[in-house]
C-alpha positions in Angstrom: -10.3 14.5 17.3 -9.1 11.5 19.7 -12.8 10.8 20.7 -13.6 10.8 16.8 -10.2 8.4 15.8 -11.4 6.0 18.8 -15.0 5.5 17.0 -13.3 4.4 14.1 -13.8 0.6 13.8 -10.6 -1.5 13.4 -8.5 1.6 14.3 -6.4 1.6 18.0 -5.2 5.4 19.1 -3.9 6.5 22.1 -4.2 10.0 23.3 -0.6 11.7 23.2 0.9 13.3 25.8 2.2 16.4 23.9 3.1 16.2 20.3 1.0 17.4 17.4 0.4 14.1 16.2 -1.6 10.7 16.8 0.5 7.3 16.2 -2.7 4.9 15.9 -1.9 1.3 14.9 -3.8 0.3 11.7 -2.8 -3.7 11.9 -6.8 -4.3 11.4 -6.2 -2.7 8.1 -3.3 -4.4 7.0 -3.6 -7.0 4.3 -7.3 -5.8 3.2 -8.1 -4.7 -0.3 -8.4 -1.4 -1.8 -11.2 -0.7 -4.1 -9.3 -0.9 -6.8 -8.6 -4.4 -6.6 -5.0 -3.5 -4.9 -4.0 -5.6 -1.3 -2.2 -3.6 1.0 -0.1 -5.6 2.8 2.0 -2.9 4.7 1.7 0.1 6.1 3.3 2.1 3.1 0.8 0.6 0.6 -1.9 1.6 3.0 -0.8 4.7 3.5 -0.5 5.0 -0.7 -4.0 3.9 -1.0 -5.1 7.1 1.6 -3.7 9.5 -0.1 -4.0 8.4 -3.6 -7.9 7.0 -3.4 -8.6 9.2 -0.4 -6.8 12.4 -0.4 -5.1 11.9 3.1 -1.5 11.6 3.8 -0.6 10.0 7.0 3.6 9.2 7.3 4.2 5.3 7.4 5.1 4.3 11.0 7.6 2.2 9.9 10.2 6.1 8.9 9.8 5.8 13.1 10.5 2.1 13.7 6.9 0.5 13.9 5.4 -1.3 11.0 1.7 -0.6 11.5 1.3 2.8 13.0 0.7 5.8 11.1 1.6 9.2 12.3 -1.2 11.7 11.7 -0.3 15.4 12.7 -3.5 17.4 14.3 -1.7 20.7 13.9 -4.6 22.3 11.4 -8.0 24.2 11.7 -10.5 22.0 13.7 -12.7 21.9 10.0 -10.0 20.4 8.0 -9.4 17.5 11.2 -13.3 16.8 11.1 -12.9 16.5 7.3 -9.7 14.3 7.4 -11.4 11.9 10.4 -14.7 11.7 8.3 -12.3 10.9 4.9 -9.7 8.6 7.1 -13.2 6.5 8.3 -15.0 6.4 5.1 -11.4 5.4 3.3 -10.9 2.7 5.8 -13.9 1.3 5.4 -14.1 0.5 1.8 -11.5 -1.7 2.6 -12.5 -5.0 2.1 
């Protein structure tokens, strides 16, 4: 899953050294458009836009003191991470 979050365009991950979770830092995504017409000028808007247009729910970085990270927790079956990596990069980029 790291490998497929690093070929993500726009998208900055580290590789965690033992929680469940990536923190990646979405600051290429802030202040873009949704599809809908909507800018999403935090984190919390973009995280409303995954989940309400994409179907992904990421926790805003800012509940952990960061205002452009995203927590995304990899605790799941490895076919439900492909699908939320391929839904996370398709999401992102209809971002305009």
């Amino acid at each position: 899953m790291y490998d497929e979050l690093r070929a993500i365009e726009g998208l900055e991950v580290i590789l965690p050294d033992g929680a469940f979770y990536f923190y990646p830092d979405l600051k290429a995504f802030l202040g873009k458009t949704s599809p809908a017409g909507k800018k999403l000028d935090d984190i919390g808007e973009l995280c409303l836009y995954l989940i309400d247009e994409v179907g992904l729910a990421l926790v805003p970085g800012n509940a952990f003191g960061t205002e452009s990270h995203a927590r995304i927790s990899y605790a799941y079956a490895e076919d439900v991470l492909k699908d939320a990596v391929n839904r996370l990069k398709t999401g992102l980029g209809k971002l305009s």
